[in-house]
N, CA, C and O atoms as a printed pandas DataFrame, in Angstrom:
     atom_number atom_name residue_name chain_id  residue_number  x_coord  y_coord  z_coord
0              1         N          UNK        A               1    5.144   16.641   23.114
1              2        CA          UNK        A               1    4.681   17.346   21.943
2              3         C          UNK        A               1    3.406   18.104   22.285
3              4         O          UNK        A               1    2.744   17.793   23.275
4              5         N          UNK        A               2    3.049   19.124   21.449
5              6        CA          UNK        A               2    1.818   20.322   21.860
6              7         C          UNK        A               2    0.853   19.922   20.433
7              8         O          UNK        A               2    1.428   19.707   19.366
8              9         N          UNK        A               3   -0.201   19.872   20.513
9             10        CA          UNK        A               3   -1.139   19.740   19.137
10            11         C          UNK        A               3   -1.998   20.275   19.938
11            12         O          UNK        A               3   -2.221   20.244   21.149
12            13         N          UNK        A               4   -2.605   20.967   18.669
13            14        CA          UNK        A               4   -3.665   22.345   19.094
14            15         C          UNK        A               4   -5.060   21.668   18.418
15            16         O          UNK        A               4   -5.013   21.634   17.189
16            17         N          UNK        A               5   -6.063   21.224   18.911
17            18        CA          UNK        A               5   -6.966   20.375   19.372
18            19         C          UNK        A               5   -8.393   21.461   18.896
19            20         O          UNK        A               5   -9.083   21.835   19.844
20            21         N          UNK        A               6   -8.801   21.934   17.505
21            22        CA          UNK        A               6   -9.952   22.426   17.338
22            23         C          UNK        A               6  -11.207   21.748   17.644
23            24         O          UNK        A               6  -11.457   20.582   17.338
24            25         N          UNK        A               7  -11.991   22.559   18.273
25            26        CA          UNK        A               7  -13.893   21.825   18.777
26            27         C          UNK        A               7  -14.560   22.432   17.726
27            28         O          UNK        A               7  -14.209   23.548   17.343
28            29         N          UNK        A               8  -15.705   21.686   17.086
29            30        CA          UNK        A               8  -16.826   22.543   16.454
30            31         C          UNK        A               8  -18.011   21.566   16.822
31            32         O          UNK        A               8  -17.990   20.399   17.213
32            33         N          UNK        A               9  -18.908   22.315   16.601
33            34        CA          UNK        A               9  -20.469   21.794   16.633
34            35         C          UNK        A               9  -20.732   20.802   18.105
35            36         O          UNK        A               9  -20.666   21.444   19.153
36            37         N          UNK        A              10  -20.954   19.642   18.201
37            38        CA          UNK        A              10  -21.104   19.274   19.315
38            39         C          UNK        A              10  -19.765   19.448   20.424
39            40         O          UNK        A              10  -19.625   20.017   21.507
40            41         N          UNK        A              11  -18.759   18.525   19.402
41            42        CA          UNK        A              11  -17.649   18.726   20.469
42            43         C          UNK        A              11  -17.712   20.013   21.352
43            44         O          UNK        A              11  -18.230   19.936   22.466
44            45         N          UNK        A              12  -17.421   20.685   21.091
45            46        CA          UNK        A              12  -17.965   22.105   21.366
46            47         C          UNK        A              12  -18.299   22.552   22.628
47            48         O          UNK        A              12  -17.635   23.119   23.495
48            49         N          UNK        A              13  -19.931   22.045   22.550
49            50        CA          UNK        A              13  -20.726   21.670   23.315
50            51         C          UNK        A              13  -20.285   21.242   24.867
51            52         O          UNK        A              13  -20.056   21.723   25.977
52            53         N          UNK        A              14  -20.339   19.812   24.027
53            54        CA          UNK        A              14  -19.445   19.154   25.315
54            55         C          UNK        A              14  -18.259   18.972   26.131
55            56         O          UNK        A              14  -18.076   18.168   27.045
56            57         N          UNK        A              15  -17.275   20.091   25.520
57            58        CA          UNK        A              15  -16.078   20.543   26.073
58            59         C          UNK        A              15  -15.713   21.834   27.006
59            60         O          UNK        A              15  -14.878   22.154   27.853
60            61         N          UNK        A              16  -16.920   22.415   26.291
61            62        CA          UNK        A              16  -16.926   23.832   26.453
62            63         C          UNK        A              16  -15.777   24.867   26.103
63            64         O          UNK        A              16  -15.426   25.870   26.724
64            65         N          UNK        A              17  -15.304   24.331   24.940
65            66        CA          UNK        A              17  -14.273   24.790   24.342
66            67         C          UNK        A              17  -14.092   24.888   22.975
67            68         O          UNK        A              17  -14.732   24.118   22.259
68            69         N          UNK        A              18  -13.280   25.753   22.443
69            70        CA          UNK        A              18  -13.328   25.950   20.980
70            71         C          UNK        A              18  -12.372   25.234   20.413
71            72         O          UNK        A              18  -12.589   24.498   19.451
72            73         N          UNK        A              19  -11.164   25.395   20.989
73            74        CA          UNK        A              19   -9.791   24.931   21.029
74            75         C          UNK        A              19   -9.256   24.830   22.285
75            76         O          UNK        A              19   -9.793   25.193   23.332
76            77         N          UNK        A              20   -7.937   24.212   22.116
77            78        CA          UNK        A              20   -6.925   24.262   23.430
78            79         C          UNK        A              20   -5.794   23.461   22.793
79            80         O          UNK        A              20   -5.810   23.067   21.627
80            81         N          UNK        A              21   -4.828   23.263   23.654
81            82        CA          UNK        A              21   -3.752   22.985   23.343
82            83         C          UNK        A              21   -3.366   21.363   24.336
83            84         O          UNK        A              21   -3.348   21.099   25.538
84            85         N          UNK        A              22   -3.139   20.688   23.252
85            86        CA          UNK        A              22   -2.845   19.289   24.511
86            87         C          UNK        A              22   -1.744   19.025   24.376
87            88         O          UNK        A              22   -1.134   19.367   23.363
88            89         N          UNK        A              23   -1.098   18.241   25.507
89            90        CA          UNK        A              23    0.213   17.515   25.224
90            91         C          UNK        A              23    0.672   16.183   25.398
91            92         O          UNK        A              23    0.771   15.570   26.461
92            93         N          UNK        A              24    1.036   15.661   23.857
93            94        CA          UNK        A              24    0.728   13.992   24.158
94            95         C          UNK        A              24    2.885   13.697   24.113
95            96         O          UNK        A              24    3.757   14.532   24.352
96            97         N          UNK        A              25    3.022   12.358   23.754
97            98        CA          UNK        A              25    3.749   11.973   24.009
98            99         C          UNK        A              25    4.110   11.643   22.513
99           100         O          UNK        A              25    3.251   11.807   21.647
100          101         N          UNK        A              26    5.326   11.194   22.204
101          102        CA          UNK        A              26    5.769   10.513   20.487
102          103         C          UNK        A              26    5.071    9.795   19.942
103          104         O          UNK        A              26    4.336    8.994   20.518
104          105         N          UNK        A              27    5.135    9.897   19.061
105          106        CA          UNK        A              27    4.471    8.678   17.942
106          107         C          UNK        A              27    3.229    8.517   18.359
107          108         O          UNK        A              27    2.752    7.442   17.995
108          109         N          UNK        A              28    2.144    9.549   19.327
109          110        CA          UNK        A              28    0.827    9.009   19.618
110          111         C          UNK        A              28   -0.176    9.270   18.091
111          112         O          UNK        A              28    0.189   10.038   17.201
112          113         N          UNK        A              29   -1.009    8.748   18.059
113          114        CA          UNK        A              29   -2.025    8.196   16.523
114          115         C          UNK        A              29   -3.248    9.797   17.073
115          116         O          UNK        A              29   -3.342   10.508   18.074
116          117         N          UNK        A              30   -3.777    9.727   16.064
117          118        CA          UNK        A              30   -4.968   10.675   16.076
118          119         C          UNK        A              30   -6.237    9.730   17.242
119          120         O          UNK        A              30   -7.051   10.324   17.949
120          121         N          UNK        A              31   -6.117    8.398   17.179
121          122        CA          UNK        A              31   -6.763    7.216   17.752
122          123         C          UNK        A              31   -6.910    7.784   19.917
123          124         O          UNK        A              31   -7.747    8.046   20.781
124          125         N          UNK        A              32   -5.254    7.648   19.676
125          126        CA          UNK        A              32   -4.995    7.787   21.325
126          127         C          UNK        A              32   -5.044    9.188   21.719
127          128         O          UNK        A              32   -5.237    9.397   22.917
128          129         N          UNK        A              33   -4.875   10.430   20.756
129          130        CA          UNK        A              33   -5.577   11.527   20.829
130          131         C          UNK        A              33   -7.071   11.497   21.762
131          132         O          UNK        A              33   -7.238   12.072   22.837
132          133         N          UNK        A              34   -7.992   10.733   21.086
133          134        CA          UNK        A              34   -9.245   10.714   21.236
134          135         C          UNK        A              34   -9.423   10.064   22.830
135          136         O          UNK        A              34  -10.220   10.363   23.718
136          137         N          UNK        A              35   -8.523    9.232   22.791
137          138        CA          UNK        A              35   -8.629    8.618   23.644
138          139         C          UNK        A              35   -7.965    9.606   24.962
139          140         O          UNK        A              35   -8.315    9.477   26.135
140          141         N          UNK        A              36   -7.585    9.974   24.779
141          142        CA          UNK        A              36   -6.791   11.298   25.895
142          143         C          UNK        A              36   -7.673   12.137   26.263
143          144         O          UNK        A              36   -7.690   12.328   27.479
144          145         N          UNK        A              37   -8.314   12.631   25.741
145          146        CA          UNK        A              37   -9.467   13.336   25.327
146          147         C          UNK        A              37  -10.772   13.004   26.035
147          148         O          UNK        A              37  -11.586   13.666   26.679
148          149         N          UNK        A              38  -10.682   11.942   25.734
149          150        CA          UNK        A              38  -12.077   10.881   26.696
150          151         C          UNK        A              38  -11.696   10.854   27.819
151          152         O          UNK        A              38  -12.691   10.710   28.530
152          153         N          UNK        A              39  -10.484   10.932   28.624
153          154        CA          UNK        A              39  -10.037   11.221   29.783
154          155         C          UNK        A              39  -10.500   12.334   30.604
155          156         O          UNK        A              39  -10.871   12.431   31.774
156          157         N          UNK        A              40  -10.351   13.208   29.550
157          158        CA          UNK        A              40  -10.481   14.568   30.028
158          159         C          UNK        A              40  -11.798   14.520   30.496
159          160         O          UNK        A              40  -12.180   14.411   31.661
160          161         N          UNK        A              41  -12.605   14.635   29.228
161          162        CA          UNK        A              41  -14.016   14.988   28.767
162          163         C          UNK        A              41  -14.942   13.647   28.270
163          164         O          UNK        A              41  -15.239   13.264   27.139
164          165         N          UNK        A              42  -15.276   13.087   29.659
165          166        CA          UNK        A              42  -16.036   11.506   29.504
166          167         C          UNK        A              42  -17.552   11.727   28.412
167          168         O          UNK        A              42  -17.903   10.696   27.839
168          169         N          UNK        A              43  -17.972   12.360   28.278
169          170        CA          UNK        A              43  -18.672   12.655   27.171
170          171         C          UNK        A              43  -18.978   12.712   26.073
171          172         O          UNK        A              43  -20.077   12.808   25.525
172          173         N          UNK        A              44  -17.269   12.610   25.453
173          174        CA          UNK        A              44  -16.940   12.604   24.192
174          175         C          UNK        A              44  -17.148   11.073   23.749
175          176         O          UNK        A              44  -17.821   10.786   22.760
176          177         N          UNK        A              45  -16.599   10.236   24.454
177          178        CA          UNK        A              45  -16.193    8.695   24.388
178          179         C          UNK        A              45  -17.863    8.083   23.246
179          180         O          UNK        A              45  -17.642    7.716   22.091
180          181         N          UNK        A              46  -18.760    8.078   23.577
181          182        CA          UNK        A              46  -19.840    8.018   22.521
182          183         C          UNK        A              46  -19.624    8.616   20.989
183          184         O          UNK        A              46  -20.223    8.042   20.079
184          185         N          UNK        A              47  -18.922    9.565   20.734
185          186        CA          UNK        A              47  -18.567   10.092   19.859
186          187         C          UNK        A              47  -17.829    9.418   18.755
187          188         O          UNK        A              47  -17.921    9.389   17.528
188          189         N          UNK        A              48  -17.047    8.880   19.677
189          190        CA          UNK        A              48  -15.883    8.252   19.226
190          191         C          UNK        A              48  -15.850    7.575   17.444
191          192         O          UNK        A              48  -15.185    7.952   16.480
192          193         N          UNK        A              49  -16.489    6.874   17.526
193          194        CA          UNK        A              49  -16.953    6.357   16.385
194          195         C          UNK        A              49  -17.432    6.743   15.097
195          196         O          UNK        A              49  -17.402    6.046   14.083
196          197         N          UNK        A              50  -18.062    8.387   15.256
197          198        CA          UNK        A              50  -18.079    8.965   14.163
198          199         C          UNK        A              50  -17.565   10.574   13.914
199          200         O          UNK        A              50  -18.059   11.573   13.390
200          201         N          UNK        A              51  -16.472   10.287   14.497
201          202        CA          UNK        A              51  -15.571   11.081   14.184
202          203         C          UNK        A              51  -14.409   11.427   13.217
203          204         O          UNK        A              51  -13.386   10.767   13.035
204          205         N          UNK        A              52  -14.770   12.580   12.640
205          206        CA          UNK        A              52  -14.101   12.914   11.001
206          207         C          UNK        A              52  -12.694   13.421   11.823
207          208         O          UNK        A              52  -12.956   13.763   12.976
208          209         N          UNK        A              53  -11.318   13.531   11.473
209          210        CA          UNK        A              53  -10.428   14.015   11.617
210          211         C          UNK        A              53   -9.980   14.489   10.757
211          212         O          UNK        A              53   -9.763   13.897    9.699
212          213         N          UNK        A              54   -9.620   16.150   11.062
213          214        CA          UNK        A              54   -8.304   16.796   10.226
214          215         C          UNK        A              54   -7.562   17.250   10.590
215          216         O          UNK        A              54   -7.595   18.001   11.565
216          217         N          UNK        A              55   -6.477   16.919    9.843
217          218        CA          UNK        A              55   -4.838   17.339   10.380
218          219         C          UNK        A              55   -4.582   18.433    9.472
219          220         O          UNK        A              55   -5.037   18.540    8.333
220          221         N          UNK        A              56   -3.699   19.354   10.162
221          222        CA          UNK        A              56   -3.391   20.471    9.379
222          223         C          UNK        A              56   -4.469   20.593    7.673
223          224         O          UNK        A              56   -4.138   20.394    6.505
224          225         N          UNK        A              57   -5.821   21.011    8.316
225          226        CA          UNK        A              57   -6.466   21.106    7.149
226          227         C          UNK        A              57   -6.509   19.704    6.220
227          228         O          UNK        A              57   -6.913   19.898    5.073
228          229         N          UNK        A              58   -6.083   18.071    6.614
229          230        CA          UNK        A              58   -6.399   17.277    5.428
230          231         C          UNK        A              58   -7.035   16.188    5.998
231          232         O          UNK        A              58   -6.390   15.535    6.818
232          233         N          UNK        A              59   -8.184   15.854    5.729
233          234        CA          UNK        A              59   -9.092   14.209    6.261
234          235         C          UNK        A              59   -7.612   13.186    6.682
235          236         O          UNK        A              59   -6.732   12.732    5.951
236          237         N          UNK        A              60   -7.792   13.104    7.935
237          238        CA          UNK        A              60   -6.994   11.807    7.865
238          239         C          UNK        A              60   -7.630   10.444    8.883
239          240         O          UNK        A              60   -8.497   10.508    9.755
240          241         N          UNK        A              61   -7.041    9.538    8.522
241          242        CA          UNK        A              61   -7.594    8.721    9.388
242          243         C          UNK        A              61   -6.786    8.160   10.896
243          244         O          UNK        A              61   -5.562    8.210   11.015
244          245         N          UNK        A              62   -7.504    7.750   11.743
245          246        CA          UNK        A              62   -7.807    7.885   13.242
246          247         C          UNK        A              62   -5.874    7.347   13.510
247          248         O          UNK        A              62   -5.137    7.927   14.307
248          249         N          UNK        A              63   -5.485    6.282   12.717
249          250        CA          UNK        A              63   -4.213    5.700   12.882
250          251         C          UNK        A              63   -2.666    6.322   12.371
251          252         O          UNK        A              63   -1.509    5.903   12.369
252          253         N          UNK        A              64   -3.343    7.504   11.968
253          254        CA          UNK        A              64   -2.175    8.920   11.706
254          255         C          UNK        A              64   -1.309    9.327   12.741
255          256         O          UNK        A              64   -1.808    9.858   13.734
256          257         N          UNK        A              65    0.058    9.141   12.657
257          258        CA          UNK        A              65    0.548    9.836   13.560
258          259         C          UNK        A              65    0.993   11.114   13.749
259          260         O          UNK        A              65    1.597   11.836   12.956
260          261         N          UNK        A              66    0.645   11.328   14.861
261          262        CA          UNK        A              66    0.606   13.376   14.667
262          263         C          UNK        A              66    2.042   13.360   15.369
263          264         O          UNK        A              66    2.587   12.450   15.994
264          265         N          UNK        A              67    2.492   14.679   15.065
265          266        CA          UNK        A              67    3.852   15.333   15.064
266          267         C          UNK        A              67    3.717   16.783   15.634
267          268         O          UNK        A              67    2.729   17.452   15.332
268          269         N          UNK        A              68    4.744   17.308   16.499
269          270        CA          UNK        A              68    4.462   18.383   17.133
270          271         C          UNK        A              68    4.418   19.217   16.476
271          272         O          UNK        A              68    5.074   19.361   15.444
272          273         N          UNK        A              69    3.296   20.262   17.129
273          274        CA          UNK        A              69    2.584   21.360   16.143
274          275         C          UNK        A              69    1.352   21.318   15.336
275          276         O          UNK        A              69    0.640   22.258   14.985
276          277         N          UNK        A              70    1.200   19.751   15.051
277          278        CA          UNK        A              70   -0.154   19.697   14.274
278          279         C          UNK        A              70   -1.043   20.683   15.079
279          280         O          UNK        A              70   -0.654   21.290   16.077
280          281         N          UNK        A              71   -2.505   20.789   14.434
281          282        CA          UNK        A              71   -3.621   21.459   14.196
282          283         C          UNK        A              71   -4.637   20.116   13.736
283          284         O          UNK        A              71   -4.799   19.600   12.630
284          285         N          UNK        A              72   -5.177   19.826   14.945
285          286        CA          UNK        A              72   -6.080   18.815   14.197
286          287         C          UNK        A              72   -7.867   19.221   14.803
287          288         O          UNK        A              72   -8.284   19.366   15.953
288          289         N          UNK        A              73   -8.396   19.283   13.816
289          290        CA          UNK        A              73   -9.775   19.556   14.176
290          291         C          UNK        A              73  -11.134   17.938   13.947
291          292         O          UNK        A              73  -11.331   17.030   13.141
292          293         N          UNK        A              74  -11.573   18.325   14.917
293          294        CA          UNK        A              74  -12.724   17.283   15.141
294          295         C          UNK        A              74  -13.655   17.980   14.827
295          296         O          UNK        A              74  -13.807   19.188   15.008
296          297         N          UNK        A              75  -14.820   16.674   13.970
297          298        CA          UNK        A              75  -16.046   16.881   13.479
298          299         C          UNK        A              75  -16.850   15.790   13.502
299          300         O          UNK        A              75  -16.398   14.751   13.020
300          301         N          UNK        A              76  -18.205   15.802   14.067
301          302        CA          UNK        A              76  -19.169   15.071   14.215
302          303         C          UNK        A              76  -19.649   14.317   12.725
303          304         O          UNK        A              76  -20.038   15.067   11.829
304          305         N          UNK        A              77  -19.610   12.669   12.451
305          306        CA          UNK        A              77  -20.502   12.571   11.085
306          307         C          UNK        A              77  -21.752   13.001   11.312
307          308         O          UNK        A              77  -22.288   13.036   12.419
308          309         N          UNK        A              78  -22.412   13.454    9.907
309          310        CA          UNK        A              78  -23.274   13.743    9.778
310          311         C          UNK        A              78  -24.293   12.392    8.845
311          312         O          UNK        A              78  -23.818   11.486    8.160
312          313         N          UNK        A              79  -25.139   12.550    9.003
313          314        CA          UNK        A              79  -26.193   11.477    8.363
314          315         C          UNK        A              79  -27.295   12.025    7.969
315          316         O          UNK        A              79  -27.583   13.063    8.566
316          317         N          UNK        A              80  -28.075   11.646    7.090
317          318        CA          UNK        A              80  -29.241   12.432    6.389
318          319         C          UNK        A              80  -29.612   11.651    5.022
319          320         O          UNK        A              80  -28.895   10.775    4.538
320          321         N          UNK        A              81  -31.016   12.161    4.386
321          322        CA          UNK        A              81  -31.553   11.727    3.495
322          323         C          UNK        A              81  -32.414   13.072    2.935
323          324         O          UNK        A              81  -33.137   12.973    1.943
């Protein structure tokens, strides 16, 4: 399967990429996404933890299983007062 893998703000950064296109295997989770990912780009792996996911434009959480074609974009939490 192909899922098209949006970067913003740090990710970004540390990818040096905006987007790209990855290719995982069936039934993989938004979870092992990340984790594929951390393969790539050992940098990210700190991240891990506060990371917002969206799938085709909707919050989902990390144990979602993506389907070929998704569009899933990563976003850093934010914290503040």
């Amino acid at each position: 399967m192909k899922i098209t893998v949006k970067y913003s703000g740090h990710f970004s950064s540390l990818t040096g990429k905006n987007n790209e296109t990855v290719k995982i295997g069936e039934n993989e989770t938004l979870d092992r996404l990340f984790d594929i990912l951390c393969g790539e780009y050992n940098d990210l792996a700190p991240l891990k933890g506060g990371t917002i996911y969206l799938v085709n434009g909707k919050i989902s959480k990390k144990e979602r299983v993506l389907t070929d074609g998704d569009e899933v974009k990563l976003f850093q939490m934010m914290a503040g007062g």
